[in-house]
N, C-alpha and C positions, 0 to 999 in steps of 0.2 A: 304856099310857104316860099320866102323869098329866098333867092341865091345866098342872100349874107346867112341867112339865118341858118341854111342847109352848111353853109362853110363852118360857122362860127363853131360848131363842135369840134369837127376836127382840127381847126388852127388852132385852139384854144391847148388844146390835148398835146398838139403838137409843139406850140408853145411851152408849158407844163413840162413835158420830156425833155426838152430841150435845155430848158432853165434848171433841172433836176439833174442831170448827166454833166452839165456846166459846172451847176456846185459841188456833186462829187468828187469831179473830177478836182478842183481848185482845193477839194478838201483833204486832197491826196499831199498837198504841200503846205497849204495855208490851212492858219499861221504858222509863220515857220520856227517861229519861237513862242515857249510857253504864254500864256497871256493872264496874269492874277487880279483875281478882286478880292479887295477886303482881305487881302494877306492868304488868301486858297486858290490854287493853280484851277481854272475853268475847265472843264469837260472838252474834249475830242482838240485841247491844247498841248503843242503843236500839232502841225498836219498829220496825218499817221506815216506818212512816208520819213520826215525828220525825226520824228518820235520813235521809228523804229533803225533808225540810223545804223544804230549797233549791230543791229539782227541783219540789216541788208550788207555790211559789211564784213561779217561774218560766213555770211551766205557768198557773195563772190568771192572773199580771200579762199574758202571751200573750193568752189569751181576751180579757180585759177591754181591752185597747189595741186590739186589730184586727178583735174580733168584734162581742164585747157590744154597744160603743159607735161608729156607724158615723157620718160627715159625716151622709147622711141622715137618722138617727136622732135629735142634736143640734138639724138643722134643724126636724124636728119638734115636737119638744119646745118648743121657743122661740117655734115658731109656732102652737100651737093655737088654737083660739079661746078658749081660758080664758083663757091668759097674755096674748095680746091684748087682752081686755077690760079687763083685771086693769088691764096698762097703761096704757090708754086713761084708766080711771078715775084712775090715779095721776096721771097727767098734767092732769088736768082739776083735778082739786083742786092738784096745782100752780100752777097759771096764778090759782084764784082765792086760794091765801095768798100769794102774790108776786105780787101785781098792784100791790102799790106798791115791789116793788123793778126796779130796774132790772136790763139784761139784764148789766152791768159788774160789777154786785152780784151776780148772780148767778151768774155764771162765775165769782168771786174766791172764792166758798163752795165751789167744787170744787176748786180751785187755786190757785197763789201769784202772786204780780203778771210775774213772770218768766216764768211759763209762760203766762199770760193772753198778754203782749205778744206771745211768740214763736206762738201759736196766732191770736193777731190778724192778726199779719204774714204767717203763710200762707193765710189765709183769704182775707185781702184780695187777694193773688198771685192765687189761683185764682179768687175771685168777675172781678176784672180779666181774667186771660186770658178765661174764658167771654161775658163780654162783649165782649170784643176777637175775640173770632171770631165771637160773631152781627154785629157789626158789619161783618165782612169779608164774611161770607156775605149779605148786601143787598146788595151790588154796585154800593154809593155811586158808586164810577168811571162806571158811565154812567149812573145816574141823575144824578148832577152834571153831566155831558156834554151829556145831553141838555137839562138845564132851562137852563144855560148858551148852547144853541146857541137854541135856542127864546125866550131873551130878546135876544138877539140879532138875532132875525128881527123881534119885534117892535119892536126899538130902530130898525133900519132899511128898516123896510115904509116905503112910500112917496117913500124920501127917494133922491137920486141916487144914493148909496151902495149903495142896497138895489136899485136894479137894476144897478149893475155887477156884485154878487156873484150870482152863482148857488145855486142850492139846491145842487147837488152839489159844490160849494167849499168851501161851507158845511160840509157832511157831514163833509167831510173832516178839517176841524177836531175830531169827537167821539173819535175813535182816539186821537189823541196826550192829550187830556182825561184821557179815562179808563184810560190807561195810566199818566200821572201821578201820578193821584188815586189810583189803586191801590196804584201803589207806596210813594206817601208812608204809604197809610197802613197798608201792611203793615208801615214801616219804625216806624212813629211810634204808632200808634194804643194798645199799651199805654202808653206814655208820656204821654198825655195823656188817656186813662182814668183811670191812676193815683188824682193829685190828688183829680178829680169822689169816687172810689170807698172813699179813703181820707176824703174830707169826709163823704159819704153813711153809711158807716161808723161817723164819730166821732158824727154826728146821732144817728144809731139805738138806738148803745151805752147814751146819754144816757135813752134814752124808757124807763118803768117798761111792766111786762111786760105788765099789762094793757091799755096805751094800745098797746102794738104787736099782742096779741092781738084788741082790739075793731076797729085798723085792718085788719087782715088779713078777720076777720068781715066787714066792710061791703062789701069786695071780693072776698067771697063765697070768701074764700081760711080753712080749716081749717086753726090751726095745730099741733092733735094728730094729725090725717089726714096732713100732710107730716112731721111728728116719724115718724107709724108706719109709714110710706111711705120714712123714710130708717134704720127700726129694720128693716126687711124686708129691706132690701136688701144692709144691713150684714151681717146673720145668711146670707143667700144666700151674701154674698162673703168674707165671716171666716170661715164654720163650720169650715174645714180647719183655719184657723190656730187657732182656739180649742182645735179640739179637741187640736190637737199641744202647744198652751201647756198644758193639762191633764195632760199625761203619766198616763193613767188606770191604764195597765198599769204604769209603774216604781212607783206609786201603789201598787194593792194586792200590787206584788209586796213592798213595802216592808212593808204591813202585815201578810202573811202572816208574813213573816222577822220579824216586831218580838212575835209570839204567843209565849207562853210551851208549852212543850208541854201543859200541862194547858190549857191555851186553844185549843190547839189542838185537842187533841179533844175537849175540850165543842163546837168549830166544824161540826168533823167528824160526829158524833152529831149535834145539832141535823139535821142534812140527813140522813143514812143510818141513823140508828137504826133506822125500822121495816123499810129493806132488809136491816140485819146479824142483827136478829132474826129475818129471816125462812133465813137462808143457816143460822144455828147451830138453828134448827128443821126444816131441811130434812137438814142433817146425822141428826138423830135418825129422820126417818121413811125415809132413804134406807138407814141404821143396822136398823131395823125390816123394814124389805124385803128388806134382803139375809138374815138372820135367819129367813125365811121363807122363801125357795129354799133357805134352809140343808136345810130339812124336808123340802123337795120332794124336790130332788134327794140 
């Protein structure tokens, strides 16, 4: 038996696999578009991979919204220390080309005088309540009680008056004080914040950024360390929301569905090419092998 003849089985085989792992693979894309005769769309028309367009777009929009991109992952990103620095810097030369604008001027460049006002106005609400409750939390009610009862004592140390009253008469008087004082000023005390806070407020707006930056400095207060100290915290407590406002998976499911079929399998290629080459050459050698127990057996 001749050389050809002992080959010819397994070229042939191998041949065979080769040209069969060739067409599947081509049948993976083509045709890329339906193909009709006599008015009835042909069988295994288009390729299965354009034909399932939808489903493969669906499938990555999936990955990418719940996998790819995680809360975590965001937080990350946002927080490195590059993009911190990065910040940091921006900020810094902020402060020194608007040092002679004002901070009213400056918020009016990001917004319109309507949204200034209405961002003023809750600013001011909440700078007010947080004051209104450190203010409660000192416990004015008996510190006024007591300073009250204590000038008291020294207004009538000595005098006839101040030995008819007793020390424990006295006392008595700090309870009903500081239950007063309390209530008044749980009832009152944003109310009369207010005015002060909306004054201090209109002062401030007024001052250009530098003259409030170099004040902060003096009183050893950083005003890019509290900028990236309230950008930390934001990214902590939006990252969900950011990432849902981002719709990342209706995102590229959109853009899968928006490819042309030939876009899409340049997409597809770009990624699996050397894996497809390697399946329609494995076809040939598995083609070759079988070619070979042909002989054996």
């Amino acid at each position: 038996m001749s050389i050809i003849h002992v080959l010819s089985g397994p070229v042939i085989g191998a041949v065979i696999g080769y040209c069969t792992n060739y067409i599947a693979v081509k049948m993976l894309f083509r045709p890329l578009r339906p193909v009709h005769l006599f008015g009835r769309q042909l069988p295994f028309t288009p390729g299965i991979i354009p034909k399932g367009q939808a489903r493969l777009a669906r499938a990555i929009g999936g990955v990418v919204g719940d996998t790819l991109l995680t809360e975590e992952d965001l937080q990350q990103m946002l927080l490195t220390e590059e993009v911190q620095n990065q910040l940091r810097i921006s900020l810094d030369n902020l402060l020194r080309e608007k040092e002679e604008v004002s901070l009213k001027e400056l918020c009016l460049r990001f917004t319109d005088e309507t949204g200034y006002e209405t961002g003023r106005a809750v600013m001011q609400e909440k700078l007010t309540d947080v004051v209104a409750d450190r203010v409660l939390d000192m416990g004015l009610g008996e510190i006024i009680s007591q300073k009250v009862l204590e000038a008291v004592r020294q207004k009538v140390s000595g005098s006839l008056l101040g030995m008819m009253i007793s020390g424990d008469m006295l006392d008595s008087f700090a309870e009903p004080i500081r239950s007063s004082v309390d209530r008044y000023l749980e009832g009152n005390v944003g109310a009369l914040l207010a005015p002060q806070v909306s004054r201090l407020w209109s002062e401030t707006e007024e001052k250009h950024l530098g003259e409030v930056d170099q004040s902060l400095r003096e009183a050893n207060i950083d005003l890019t360390e509290i900028v990236m100290q309230g950008y930390e915290k934001l990214v902590a407590a939006k990252a969900a929301d950011l990432l849902g406002m981002l719709h990342l998976g209706n995102v590229a499911e959109d853009k899968v569905m928006s490819l042309e079929p030939e876009e899409l399998e340049k997409l597809v290629m770009s990624v699996m090419k050397k894996e497809l080459g390697a399946v329609i050459n494995l076809g040939a050698l598995v083609g070759f092998l079988i070619g070979l127990l042909n002989l054996i057996f």
